[in-house]
LUMNUSE-492748 format. One line per field, with one value per residue (C-alpha): residue in one letter; x negated, y negated, z; residue number from 1. Coordinates in nm, 3 decimals. Layout:
! LUMNUSE-492748
residu	[A, ...] $
c1	[X, ...] $
c2	[Y, ...] $
c3	[Z, ...] $
num	[NUM, ...] $
END
This chain:
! LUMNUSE-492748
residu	[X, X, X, X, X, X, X, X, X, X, X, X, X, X, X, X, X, X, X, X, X, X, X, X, X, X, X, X, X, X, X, X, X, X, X, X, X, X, X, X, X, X, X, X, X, X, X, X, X, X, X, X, X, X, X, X, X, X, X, X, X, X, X, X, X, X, X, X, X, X, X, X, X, X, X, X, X, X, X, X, X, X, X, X, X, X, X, X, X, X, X, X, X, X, X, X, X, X, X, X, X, X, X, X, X, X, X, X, X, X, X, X, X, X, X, X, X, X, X, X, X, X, X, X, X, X, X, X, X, X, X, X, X, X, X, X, X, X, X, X, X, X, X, X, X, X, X, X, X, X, X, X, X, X, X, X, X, X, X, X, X, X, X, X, X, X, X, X, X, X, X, X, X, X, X, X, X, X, X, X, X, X, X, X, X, X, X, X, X, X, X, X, X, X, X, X, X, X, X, X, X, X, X, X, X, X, X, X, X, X, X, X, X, X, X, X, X, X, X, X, X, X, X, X, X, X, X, X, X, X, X, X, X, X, X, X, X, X, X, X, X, X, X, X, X, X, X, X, X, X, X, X, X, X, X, X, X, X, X, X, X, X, X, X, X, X, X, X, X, X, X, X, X, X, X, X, X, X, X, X, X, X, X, X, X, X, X, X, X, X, X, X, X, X, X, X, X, X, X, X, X, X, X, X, X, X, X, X, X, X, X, X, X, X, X, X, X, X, X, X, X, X, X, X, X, X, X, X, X, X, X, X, X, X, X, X, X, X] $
c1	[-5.392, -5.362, -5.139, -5.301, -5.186, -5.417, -5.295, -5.134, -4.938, -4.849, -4.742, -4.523, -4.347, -4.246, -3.999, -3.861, -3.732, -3.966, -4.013, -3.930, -4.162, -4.317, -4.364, -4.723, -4.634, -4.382, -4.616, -4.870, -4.655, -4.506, -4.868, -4.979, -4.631, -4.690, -5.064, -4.994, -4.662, -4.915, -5.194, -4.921, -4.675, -4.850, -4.957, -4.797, -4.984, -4.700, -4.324, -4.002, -3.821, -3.836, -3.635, -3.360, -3.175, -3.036, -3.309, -3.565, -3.394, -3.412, -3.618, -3.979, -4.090, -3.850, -4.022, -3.956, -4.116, -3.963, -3.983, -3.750, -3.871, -3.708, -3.558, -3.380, -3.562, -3.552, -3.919, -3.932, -4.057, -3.914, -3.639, -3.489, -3.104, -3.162, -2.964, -3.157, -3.107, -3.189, -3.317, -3.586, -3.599, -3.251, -3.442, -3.534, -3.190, -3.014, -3.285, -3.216, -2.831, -2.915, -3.167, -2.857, -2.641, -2.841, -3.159, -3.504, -3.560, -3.334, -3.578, -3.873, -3.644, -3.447, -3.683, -4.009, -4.271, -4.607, -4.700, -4.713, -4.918, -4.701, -4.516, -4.190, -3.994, -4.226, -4.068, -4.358, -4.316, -3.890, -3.951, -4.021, -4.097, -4.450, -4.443, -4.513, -4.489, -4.170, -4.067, -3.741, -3.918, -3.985, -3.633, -3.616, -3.632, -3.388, -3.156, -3.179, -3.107, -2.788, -2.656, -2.702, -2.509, -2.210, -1.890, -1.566, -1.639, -1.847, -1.656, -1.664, -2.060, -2.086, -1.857, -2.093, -2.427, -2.242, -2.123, -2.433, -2.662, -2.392, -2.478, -2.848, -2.815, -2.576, -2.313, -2.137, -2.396, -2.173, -2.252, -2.400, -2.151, -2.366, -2.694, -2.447, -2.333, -2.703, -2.840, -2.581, -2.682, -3.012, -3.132, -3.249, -3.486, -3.320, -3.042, -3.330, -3.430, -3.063, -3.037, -3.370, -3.295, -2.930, -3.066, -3.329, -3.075, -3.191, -2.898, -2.588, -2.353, -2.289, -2.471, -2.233, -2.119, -2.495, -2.638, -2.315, -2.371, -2.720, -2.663, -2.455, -2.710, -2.954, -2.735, -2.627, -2.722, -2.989, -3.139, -3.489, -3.350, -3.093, -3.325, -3.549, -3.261, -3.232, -3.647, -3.628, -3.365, -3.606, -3.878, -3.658, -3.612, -3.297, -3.127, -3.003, -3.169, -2.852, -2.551, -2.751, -2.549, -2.782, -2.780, -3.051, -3.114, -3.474, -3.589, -3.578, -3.719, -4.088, -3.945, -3.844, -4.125, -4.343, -4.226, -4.296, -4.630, -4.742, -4.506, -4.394, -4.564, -4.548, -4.912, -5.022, -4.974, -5.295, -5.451, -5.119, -5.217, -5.589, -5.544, -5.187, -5.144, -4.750, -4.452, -4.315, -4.112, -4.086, -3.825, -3.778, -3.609, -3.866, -3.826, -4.056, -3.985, -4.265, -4.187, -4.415, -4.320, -4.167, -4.245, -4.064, -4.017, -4.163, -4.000, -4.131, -3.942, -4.058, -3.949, -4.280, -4.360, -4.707, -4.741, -4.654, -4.318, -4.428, -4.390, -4.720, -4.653, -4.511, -4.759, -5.011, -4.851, -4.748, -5.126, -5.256, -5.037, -5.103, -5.419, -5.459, -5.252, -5.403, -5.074, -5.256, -5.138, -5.495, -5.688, -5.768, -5.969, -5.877, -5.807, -5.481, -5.707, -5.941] $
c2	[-10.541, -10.448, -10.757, -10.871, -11.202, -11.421, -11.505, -11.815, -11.675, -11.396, -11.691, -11.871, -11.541, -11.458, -11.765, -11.755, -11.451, -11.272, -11.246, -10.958, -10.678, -10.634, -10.319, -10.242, -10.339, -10.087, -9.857, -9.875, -9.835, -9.537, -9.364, -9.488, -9.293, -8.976, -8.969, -9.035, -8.753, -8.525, -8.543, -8.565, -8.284, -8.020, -8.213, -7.982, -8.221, -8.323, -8.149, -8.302, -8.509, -8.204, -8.381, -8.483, -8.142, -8.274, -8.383, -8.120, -7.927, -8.137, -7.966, -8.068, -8.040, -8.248, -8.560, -8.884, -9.210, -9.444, -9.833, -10.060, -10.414, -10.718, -10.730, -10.409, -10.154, -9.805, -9.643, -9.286, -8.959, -8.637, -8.623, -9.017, -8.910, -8.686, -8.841, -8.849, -9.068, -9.380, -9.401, -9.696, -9.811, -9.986, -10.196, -10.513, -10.507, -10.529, -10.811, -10.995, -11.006, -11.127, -11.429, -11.550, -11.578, -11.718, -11.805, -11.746, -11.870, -11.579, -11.337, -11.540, -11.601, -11.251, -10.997, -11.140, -11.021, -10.896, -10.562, -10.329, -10.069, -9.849, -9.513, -9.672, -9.539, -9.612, -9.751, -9.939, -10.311, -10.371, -10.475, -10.806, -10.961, -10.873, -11.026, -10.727, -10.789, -10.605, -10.672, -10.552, -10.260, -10.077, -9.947, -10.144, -10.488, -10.289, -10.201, -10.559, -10.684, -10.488, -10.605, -10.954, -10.959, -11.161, -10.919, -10.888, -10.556, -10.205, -10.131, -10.477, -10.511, -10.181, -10.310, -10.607, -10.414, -10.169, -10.458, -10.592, -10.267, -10.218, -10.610, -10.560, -10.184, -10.283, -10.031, -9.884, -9.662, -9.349, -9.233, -8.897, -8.754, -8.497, -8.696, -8.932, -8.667, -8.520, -8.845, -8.903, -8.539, -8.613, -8.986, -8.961, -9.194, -9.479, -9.436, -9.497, -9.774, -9.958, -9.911, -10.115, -10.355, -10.408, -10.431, -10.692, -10.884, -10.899, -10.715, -10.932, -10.693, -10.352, -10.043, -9.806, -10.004, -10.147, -9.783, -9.627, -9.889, -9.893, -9.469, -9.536, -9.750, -9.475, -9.222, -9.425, -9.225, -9.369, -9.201, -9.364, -9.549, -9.714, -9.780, -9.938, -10.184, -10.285, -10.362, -10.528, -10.745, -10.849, -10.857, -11.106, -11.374, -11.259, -11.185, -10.809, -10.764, -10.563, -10.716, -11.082, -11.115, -11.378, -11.154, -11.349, -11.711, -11.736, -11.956, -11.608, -11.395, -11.444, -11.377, -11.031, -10.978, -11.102, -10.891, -10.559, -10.604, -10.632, -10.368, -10.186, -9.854, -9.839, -9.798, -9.700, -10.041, -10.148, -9.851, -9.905, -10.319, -10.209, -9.958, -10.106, -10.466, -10.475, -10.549, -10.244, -9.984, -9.643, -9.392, -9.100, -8.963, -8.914, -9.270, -9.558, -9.909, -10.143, -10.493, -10.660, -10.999, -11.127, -10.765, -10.479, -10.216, -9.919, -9.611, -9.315, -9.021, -8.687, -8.544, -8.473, -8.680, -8.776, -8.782, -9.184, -9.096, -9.211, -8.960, -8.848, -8.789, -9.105, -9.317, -9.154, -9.163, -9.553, -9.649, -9.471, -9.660, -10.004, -9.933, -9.831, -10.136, -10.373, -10.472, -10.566, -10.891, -10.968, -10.945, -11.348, -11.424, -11.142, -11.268, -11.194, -11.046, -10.798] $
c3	[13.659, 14.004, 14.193, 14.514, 14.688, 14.876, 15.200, 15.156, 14.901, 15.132, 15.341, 15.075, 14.981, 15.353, 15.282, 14.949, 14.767, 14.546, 14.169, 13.933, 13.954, 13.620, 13.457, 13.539, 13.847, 13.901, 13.754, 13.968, 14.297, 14.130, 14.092, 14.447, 14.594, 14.363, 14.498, 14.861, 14.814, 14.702, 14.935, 15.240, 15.181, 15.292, 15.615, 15.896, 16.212, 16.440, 16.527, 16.607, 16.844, 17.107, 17.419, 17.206, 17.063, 16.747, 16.622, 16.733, 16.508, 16.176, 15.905, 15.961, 15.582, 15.485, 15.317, 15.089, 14.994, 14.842, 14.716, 14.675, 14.490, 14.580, 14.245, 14.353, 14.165, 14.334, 14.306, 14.506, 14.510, 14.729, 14.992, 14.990, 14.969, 15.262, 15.570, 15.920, 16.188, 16.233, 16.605, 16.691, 16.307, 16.374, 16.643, 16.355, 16.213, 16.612, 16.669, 16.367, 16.502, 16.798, 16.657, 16.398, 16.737, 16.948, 16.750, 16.870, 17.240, 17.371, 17.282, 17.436, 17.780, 17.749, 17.671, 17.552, 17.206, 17.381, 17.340, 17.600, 17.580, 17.703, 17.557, 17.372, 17.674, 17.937, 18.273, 18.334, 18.293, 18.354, 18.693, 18.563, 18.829, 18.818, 18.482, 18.256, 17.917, 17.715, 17.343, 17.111, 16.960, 17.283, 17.451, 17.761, 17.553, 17.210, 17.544, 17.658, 17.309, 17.291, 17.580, 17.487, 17.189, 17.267, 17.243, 17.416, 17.489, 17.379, 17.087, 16.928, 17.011, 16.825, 16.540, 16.520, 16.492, 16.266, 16.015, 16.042, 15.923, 15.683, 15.481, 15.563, 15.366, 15.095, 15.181, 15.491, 15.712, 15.901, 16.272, 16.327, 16.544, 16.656, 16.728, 16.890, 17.174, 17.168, 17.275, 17.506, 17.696, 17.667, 17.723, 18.111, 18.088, 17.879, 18.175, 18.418, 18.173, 18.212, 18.547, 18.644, 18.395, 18.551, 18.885, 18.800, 18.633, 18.268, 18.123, 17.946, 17.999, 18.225, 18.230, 18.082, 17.797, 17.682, 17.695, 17.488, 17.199, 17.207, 17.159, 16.887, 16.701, 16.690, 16.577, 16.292, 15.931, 15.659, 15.361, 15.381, 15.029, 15.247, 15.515, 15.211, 15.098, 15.499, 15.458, 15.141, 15.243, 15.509, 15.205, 15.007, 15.291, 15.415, 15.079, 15.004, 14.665, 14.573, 14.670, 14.692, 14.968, 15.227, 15.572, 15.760, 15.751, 15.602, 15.878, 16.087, 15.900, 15.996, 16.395, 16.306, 16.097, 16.380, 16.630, 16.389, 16.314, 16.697, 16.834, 16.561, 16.645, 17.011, 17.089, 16.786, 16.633, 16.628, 16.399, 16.134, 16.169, 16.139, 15.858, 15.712, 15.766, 15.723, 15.923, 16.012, 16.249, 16.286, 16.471, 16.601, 16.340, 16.116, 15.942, 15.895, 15.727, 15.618, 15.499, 15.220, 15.215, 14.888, 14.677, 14.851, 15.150, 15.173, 15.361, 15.437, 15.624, 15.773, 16.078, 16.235, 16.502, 16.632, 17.052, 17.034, 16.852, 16.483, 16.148, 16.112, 15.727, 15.672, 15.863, 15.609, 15.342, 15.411, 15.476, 15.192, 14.944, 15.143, 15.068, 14.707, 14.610, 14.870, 15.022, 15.351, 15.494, 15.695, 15.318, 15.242, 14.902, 14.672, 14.344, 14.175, 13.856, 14.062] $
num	[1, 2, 3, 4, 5, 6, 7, 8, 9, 10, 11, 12, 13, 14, 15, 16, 17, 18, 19, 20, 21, 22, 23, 24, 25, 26, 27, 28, 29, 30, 31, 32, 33, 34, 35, 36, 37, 38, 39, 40, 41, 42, 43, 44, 45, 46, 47, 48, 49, 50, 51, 52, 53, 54, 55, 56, 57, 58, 59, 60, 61, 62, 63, 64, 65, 66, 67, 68, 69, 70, 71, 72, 73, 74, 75, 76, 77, 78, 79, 80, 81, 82, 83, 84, 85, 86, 87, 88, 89, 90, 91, 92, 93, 94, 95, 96, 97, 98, 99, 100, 101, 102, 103, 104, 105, 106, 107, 108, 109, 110, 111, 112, 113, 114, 115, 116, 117, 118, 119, 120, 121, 122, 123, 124, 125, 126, 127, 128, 129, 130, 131, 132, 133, 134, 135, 136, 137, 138, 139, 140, 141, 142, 143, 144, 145, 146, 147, 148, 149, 150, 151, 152, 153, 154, 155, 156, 157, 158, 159, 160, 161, 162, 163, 164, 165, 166, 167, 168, 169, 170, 171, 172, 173, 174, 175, 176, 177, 178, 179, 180, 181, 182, 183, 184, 185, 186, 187, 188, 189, 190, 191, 192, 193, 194, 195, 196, 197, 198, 199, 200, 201, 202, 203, 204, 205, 206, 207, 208, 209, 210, 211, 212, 213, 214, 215, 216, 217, 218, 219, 220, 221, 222, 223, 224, 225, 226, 227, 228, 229, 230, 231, 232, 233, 234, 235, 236, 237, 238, 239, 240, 241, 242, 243, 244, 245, 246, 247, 248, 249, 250, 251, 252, 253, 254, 255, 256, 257, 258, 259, 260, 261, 262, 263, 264, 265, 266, 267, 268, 269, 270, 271, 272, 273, 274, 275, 276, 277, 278, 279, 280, 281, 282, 283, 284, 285, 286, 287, 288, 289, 290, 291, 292, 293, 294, 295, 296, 297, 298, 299, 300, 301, 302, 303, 304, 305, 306, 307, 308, 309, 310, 311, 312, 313, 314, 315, 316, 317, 318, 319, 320, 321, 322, 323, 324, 325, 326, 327, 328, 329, 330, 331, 332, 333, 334, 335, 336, 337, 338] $
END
């Protein structure tokens, strides 16, 4: 049986935590990863993050997919305990801080949820004034939602989003010391970024200290299975499926989830809505997370980058398995049987 929910269920199950995954179940998202693993690996489209040195030189066949169910089954294939960084796939997690301190009207007054059009980081837009449209997945509005988080100072706003990553992963997440100083060396433009924002008065706190944190979030280390328990917990309404432990108040989940679909990709996020249909962000680091609402997340991780900043490999590999077991959110009237 191949399990397909119509679209109000996809709408109940965005709310409440999801049901064991049966066995054919399992099974059949097990074939769809081995099938998509196999047609991908040999996909050589795409190189690495070039402007940022420690990651232009990660290995660029490395490559993993992996599942992980709301019931907490672990369903993978290929390179998933290989540690990369986490770059613009932290930008949910930061977001879904920020929403259980100050809920959602910061984001709508702060930083906004349009899509932009725009390269991820494009200058384009921050002087807000002229009422350009920004959003928490692109780095003016992820810088933005780092400096809002209410801290004393850097290093407690970076012990926040670090505790915070750490319950939404089920297990403490280590800095990559040397991505850390790479990015540092190397992030003109986000510096360019901060500095309009400060001067148009949208930052929460100064220059310096918002741009160090927000380089320390990116640098932070996943395996794309701990980047799948951070998706799934988004998957099961807020509640790690591992430790149970309830890191997001359900009534914000569908925010986060909101803002991922439109903007998830930069501007490629209408082909992955168009050819996808899930909640989902990618980074520069090779990874991509994709939320299905009350199942699981699905990760995929490859180093290769397409021109927009998205793993070419795992974007393929991500829509072929949507595909094959209709995970789409945007498909109404399939029966459950079919």
């Amino acid at each position: 049986m191949t399990w397909r929910l119509t679209l109000a269920a996809w709408a109940l199950a965005a709310c409440l935590p999801g049901a064991p995954v049966q066995a054919s179940e399992r099974a059949a998202i097990q074939a769809a990863i081995n099938t998509a693993y196999e047609t991908y690996k040999g996909l050589e489209a795409g190189e690495t993050a070039q402007y940022i040195p420690a990651l232009a030189a990660a290995d660029p066949d490395r490559f993993g997919i992996v599942a992980i169910t709301v019931d907490g089954e672990v369903i993978s294939r290929g390179d998933t305990e290989q540690p990369f960084a986490i770059m613009s796939a932290a930008k949910p997690f930061t977001l879904a801080l920020l929403l259980s301190q100050q809920g959602r009207n910061v984001v709508l007054k702060r930083i906004g949820v349009e899509p932009t059009g725009q390269p991820f980081n494009a200058l384009a837009g921050v002087e807000r004034r002229a009422r350009k449209p920004l959003n928490p997945m692109v780095n003016a509005g992820a810088i933005t939602a780092v400096s809002l988080l209410e801290a004393d100072d850097a290093d407690a706003r970076w012990q926040l989003i670090r505790n915070g990553y750490n319950r939404f992963a089920g297990e403490p997440l280590t800095l990559l010391a040397a991505v850390y100083r790479s990015v540092g060396a190397s992030n003109f433009r986000n510096r360019a970024l901060a500095n309009l924002l400060s001067d148009q008065q949208w930052l929460g706190a100064p220059v310096d200290e918002t741009l160090d944190v927000y380089n320390r979030q990116s640098s932070v280390a996943v395996t794309a299975r701990q980047l799948a328990v951070m998706g799934a917990t988004l998957a099961n309404a807020g509640e790690n499926p591992v430790t149970g432990e309830q890191v997001l108040a359900r009534d914000l989940v569908d925010e986060v989830l909101a803002v991922m679909m439109m903007n998830g990709f930069y501007d490629e996020s209408g082909r992955w809505a168009y050819n996808a249909g899930l909640p989902a962000k990618s980074g520069v680091g090779g990874g991509i997370v994709a939320v299905v609402p009350g199942k699981m997340a699905l990760v995929g991780y490859s180093p290769r980058l397409s021109t927009a900043g998205n793993s070419v490999r795992g974007m393929k590999a991500l829509e072929a398995i949507s595909a094959e077991l209709g995970l789409s959110l945007f498909r109404p009237g399939l029966n459950s049987n079919r």
